[in-house]
C-alpha positions as CSV (number, residue, x, y, z in Angstrom):
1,X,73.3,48.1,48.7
2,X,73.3,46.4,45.6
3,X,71.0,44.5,43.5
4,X,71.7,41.1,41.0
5,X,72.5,42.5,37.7
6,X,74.2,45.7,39.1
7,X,77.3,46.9,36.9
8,X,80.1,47.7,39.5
9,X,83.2,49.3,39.3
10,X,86.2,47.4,41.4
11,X,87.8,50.0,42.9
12,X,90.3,47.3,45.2
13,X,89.4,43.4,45.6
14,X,90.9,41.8,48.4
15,X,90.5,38.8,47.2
16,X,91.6,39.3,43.8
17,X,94.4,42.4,43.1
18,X,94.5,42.2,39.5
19,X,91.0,42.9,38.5
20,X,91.0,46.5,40.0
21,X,89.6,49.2,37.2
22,X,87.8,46.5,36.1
23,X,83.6,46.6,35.6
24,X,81.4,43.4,36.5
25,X,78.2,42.3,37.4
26,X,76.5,41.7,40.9
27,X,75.3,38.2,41.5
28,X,73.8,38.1,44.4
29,X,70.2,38.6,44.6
30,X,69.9,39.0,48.3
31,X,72.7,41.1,51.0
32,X,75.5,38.6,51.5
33,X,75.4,36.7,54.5
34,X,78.1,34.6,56.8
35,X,78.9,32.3,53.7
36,X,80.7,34.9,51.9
37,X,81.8,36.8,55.4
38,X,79.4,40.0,53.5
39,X,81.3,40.1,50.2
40,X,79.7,40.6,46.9
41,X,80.0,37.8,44.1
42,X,81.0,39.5,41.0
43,X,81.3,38.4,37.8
44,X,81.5,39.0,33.9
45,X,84.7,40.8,35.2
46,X,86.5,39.4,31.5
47,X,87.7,35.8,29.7
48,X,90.5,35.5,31.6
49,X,88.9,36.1,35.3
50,X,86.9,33.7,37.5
51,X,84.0,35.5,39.6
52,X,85.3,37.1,42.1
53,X,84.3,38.3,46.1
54,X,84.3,41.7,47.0
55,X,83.3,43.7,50.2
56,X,80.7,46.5,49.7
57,X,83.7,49.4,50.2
58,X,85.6,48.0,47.4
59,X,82.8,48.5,44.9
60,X,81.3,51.6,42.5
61,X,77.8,51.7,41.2
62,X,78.1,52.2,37.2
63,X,74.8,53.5,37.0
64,X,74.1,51.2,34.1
């Protein structure tokens, strides 16, 4: 479970490849539901990304 504001590493994004090894911030202040078929939003992934969705499984807690 995650919370808004959680740093997360992407350890594999199905819906976006390219920012694996790459640390961002959870959006979602509630569990995702049916509009995101119970992916994560992340973002502040970096300049050139757009937020991205991510399953639970495909995310690391920082700790910060």
């Amino acid at each position: 479970m995650f919370a808004a504001g959680d740093e997360v590493l992407i350890v594999s994004c199905e819906d976006d490849p390219s920012v694996v090894g790459r640390t961002g911030r959870i959006v979602d202040g509630v569990p995702p539901g049916p509009l995101t078929a119970g992916r994560w939003t992340v973002h502040r992934i970096g300049l050139m990304h757009a937020p991205v969705l991510c399953h639970a499984h495909e995310l690391k807690r920082t700790g910060r």
